[in-house]
C-alpha positions as CSV (number, residue, x, y, z in Angstrom):
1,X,22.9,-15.5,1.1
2,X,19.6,-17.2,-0.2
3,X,20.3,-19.8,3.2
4,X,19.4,-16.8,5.7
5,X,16.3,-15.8,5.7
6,X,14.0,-13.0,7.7
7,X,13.0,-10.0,6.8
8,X,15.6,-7.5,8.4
9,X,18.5,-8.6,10.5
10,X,19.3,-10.7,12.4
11,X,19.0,-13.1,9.8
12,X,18.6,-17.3,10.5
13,X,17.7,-20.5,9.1
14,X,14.1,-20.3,9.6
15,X,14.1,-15.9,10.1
16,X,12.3,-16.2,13.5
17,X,15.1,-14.2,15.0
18,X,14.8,-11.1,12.5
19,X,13.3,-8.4,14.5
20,X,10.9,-7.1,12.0
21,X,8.4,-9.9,10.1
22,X,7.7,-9.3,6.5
23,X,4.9,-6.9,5.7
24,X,2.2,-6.3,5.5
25,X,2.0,-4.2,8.8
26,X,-1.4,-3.5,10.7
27,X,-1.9,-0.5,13.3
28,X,-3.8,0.9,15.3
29,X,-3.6,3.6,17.9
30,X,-4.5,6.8,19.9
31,X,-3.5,10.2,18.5
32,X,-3.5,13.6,20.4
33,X,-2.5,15.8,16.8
34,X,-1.5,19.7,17.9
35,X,-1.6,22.0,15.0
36,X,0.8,25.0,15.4
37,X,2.7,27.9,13.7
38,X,6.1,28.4,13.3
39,X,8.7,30.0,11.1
40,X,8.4,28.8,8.1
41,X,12.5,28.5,7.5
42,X,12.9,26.4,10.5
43,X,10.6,23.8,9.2
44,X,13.1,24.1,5.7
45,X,16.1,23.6,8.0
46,X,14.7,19.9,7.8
47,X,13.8,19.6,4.4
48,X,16.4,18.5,1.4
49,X,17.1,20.5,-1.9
50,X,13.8,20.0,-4.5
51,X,11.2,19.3,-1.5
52,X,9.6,22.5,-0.1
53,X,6.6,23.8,2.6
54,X,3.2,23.8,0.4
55,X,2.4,27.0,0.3
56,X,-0.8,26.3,1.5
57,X,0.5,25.6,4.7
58,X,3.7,26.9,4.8
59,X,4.8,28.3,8.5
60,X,2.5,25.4,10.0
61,X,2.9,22.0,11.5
62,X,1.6,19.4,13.8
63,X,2.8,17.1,16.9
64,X,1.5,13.5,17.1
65,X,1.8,12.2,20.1
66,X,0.6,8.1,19.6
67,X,-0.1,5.3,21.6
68,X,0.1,2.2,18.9
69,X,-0.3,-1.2,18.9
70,X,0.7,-3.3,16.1
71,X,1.6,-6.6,14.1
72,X,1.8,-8.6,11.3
73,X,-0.6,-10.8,9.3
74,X,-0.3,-13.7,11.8
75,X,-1.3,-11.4,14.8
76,X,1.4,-13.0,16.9
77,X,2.6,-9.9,18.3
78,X,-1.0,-9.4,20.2
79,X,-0.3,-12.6,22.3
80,X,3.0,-11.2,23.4
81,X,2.1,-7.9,23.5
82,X,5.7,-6.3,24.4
83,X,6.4,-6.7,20.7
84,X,3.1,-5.0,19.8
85,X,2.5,-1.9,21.7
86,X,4.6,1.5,21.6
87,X,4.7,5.2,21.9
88,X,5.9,7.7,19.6
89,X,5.7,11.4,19.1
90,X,6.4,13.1,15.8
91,X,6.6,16.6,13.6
92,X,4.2,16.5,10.4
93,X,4.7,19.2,7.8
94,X,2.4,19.4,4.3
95,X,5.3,19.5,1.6
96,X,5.1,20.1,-2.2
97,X,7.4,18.0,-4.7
98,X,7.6,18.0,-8.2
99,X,4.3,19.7,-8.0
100,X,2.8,17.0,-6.0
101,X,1.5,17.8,-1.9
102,X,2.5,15.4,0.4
103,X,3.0,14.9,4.1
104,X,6.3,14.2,5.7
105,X,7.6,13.7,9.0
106,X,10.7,15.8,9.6
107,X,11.6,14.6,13.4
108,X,10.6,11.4,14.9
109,X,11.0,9.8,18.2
110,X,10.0,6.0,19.4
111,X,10.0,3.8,22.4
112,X,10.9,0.6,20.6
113,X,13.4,-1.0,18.6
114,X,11.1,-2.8,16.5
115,X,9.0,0.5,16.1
116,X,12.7,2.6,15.2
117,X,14.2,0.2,12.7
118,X,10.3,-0.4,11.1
119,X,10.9,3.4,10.5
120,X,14.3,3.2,8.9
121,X,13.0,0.9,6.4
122,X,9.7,3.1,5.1
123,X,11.5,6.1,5.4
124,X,10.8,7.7,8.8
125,X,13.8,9.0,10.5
126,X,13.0,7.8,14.0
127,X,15.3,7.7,17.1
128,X,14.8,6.5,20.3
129,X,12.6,8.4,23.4
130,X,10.1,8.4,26.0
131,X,6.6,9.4,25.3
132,X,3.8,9.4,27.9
133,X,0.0,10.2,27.5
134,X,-3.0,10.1,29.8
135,X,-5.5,7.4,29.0
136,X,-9.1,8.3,28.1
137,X,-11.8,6.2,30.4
138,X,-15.8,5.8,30.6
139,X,-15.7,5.8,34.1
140,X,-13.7,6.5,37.0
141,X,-11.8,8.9,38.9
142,X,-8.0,8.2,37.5
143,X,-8.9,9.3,34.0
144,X,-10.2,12.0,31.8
145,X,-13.6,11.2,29.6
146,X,-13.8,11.2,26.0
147,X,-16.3,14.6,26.5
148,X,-16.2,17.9,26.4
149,X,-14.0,19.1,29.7
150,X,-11.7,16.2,29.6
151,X,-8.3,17.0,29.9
152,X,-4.9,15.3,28.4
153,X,-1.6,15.6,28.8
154,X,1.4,14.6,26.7
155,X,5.1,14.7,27.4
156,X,8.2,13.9,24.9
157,X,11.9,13.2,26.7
158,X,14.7,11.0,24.9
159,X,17.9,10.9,26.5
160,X,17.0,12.4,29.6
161,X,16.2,15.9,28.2
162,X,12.7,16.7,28.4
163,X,11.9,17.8,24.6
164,X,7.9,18.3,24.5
165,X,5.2,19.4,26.9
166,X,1.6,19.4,26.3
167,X,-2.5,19.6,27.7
168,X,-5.3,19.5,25.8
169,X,-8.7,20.2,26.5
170,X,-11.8,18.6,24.9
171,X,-14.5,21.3,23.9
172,X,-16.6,19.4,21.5
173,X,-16.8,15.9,19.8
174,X,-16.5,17.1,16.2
175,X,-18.1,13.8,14.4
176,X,-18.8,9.8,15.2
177,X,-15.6,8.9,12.7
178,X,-15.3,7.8,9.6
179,X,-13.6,5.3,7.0
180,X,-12.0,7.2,4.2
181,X,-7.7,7.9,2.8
182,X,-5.5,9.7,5.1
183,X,-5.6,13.0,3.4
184,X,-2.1,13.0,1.7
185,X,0.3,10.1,0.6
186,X,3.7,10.3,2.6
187,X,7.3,11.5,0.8
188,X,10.6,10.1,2.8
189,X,14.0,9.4,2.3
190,X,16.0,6.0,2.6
191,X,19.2,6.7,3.4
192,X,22.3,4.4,4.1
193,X,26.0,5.9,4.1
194,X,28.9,4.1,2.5
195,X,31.3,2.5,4.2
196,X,34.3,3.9,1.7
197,X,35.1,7.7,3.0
198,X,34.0,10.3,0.0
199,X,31.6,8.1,-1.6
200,X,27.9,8.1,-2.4
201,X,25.4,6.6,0.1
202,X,24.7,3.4,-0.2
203,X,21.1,4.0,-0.5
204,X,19.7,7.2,-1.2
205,X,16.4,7.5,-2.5
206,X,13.0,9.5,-2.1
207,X,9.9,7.4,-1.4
208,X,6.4,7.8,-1.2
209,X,3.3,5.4,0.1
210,X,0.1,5.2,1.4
211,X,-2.0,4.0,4.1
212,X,-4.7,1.0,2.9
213,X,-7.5,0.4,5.3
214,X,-7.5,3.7,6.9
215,X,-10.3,4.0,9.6
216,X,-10.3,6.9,12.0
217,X,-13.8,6.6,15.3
218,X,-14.7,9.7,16.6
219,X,-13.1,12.9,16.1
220,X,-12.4,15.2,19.7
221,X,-11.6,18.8,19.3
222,X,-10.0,21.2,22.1
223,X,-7.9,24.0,23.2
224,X,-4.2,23.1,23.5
225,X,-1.2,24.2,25.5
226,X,2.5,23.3,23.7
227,X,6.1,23.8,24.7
228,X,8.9,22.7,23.2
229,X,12.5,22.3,25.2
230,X,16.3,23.2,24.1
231,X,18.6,20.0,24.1
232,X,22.2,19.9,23.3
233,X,21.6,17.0,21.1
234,X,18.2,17.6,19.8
235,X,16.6,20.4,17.2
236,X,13.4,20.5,18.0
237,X,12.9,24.0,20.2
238,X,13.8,25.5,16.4
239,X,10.2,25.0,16.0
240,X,8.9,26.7,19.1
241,X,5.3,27.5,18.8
242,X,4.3,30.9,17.8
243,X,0.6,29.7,18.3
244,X,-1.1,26.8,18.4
245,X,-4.5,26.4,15.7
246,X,-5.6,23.5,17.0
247,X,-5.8,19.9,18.5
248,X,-7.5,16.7,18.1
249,X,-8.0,13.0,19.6
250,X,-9.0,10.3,17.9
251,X,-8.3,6.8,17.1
252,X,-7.5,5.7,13.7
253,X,-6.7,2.1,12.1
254,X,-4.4,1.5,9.2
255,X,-2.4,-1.2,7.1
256,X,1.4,-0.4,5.6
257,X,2.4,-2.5,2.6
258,X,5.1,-1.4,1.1
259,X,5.2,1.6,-1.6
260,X,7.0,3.3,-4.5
261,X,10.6,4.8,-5.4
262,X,9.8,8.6,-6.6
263,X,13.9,9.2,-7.2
């Protein structure tokens, strides 16, 4: 197999047709985070045996909604930017594991292949949807400004089904940004089923990494507004908000580059 070549399939003679290049993998992107509670054993209804809510936070969680763009160390992706920019919205719980915090993602929906199977490989278990979010401005009419009274909002559909709903209202910019760690290292799984009926996965291991180059610019803070919507093929209105703590918007820069194999 040493003839093929690319990162992830499809694979060629040269590996220009694989549809993720090798890492590393640079981002950057705008992020409307909504803080909320919920019962704490609908959150575990998404966690595996040995991983539980830290008890810190246990009961609470966050909705991302992003608008990334992204690409590779040869920055070819900017010049044909369809294969840079997408959308996602996600559910971010703090977990504790083997006595260690973490943050994982526990639901996870993208606009982009790329974006989905980039995902698969670091652990993410993303599927494919439709995220829209209004666009901040300095000027203008047609868009909110990055102020106190500016107002956002934030919607989540895959499949047709409308899953997520949100506003969110600037009441004060909180600081001018900062470089520093993203607060806690990530826990996933890797999973790949066999193909023989009965027997182990193929792949089945936990994971954990880290950000490098983290940069977040100013930090917004507001009110928020959050709904979540039932779908016959979706599990997310488990979670329905008992109150929402919080929201931010910000813009924060990163780099992915692999990480480790905890079990």
């Amino acid at each position: 197999m040493t003839d093929l070549h690319g990162f992830l399939f499809p694979q060629s003679r040269t590996g220009k047709a694989s549809i993720l290049p090798n890492p590393p993998w640079h981002y950057v992107g705008d992020l409307l985070t909504i803080r909320f509670r919920t019962d704490p054993d609908a959150l575990r209804h998404f966690l595996p045996d040995g991983i539980d809510l830290d008890p810190q936070d246990a009961g609470t969680a966050a909705i991302v909604f992003a608008d990334w763009q992204s690409c590779s160390d040869s920055e070819a992706e900017l010049l044909d930017p369809v294969m840079a920019q997408y959308r996602e919205a996600y559910i971010d719980v703090s977990v504790v594991y083997d006595g260690d915090r973490y943050g994982r993602v526990i639901l996870i929906w993208v606009d982009k292949d790329f974006a989905m199977l980039r995902g698969h490989v670091q652990g993410y278990p993303k599927r494919l949807g439709a995220v829209s979010m209004t666009r901040p401005a300095p000027f203008g009419i047609a868009a909110p400004k990055l102020e106190p009274g500016g107002r956002f909002g934030a919607t989540l559909s895959s499949n047709g089904r409308l899953l997520a709903d949100a506003i969110f209202t600037i009441t004060e910019q909180a600081d001018d940004g900062s470089t520093s760690s993203p607060a806690l290292p990530r826990l996933h799984t890797r999973r790949m089923p066999a193909l023989e009926h009965g027997e182990p996965p193929a792949l089945d291991e936990l994971v954990s990494f880290s950000r490098h180059n983290f940069v977040r610019g100013p930090l917004f803070v507001g009110d928020a507004e959050l709904r979540f919507h039932a779908s016959p093929w979706e599990e997310l209105d488990l979670l329905q908000p008992h109150e929402v703590l919080g929201a931010t918007y910000t813009t924060t820069a990163s780099t992915w580059d692999g990480g480790q194999r905890i079990r």
